[in-house]
N, C-alpha and C positions, 0 to 999 in steps of 0.2 A: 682307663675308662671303665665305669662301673653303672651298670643297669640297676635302678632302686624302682620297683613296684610291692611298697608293703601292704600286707593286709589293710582293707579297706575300713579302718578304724580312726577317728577321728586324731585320738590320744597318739595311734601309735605313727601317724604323718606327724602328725609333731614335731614328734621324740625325734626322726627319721629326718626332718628341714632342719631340724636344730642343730642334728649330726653332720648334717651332708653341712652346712655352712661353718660349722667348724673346721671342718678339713682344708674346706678350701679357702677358707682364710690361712690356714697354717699352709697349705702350700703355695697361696699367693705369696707370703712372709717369707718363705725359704725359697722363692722363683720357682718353682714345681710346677710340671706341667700333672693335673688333675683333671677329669670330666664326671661329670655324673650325666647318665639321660633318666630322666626322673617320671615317672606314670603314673598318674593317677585319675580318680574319676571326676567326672563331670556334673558338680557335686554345687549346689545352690547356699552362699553362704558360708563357703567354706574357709576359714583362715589360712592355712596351711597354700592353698592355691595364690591367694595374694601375697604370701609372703615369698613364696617361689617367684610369681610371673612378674614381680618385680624385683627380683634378684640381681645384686650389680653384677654376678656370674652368668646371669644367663645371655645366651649366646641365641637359641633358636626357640622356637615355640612351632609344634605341630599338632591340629584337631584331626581328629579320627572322631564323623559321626556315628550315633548309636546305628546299629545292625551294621557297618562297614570294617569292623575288625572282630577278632576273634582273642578271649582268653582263654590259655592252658588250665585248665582245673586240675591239679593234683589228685585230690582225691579219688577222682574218678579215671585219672588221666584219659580226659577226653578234652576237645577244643569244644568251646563254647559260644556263640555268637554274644556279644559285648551287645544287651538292652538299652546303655546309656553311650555317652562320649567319652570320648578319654583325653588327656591334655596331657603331652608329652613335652618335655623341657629338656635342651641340652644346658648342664652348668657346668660353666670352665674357668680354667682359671689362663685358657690360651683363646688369643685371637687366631683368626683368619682360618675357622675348621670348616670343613669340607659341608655341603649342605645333603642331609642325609635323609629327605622328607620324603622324595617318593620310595626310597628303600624302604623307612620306617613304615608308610604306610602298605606298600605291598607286602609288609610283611606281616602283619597284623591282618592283612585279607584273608593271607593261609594259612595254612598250618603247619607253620616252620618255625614260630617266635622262641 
């Protein structure tokens, strides 16, 4: 399982959908069990989110409204209160996975992510 939250750049979700469905097409091909939970923001018109939220990989969708989760800021390393929403996706290439929404979202509340 692998957590993708890229830089908030339109080009670089792209690049980042285009990768993540690569993969898990080659590991649906070779039977592979693969996940991605995939983050990104809550973005008006965004391509990258439709091509995700209809993904034949995805498994779960979870909203986190704006002010109700927090991001890590590197630079500063300090937690941030999230101004917008964020849309969280699990993609798999397995049925029958665990439902991980109140986790995800209590953990986006603190500052533990």
């Amino acid at each position: 399982t692998y957590h993708i939250n890229p830089p908030f750049i339109d080009a670089v979700f792209q690049k980042t959908a285009d990768r993540v469905h690569h993969l898990l097409n080659l590991a649906y091909q070779n039977k592979s069990k693969l996940t991605f939970i995939y983050v990104m923001p809550d973005w008006k018109d965004f391509m990258t989110y439709n091509e995700i939220s209809t993904s034949r990989y995805r498994k779960a969708y979870i909203y986190i409204p704006a002010g109700q989760g927090n991001y890590y800021q590197y630079r500063t390393d300090t937690y941030i209160p999230a101004s917008f929403g964020t849309h969280i996706f699990v993609l798999s290439t397995e049925n029958g996975l665990p439902d991980i929404s109140a986790e995800v979202k209590e953990k986006f509340k603190s500052n533990t992510i």
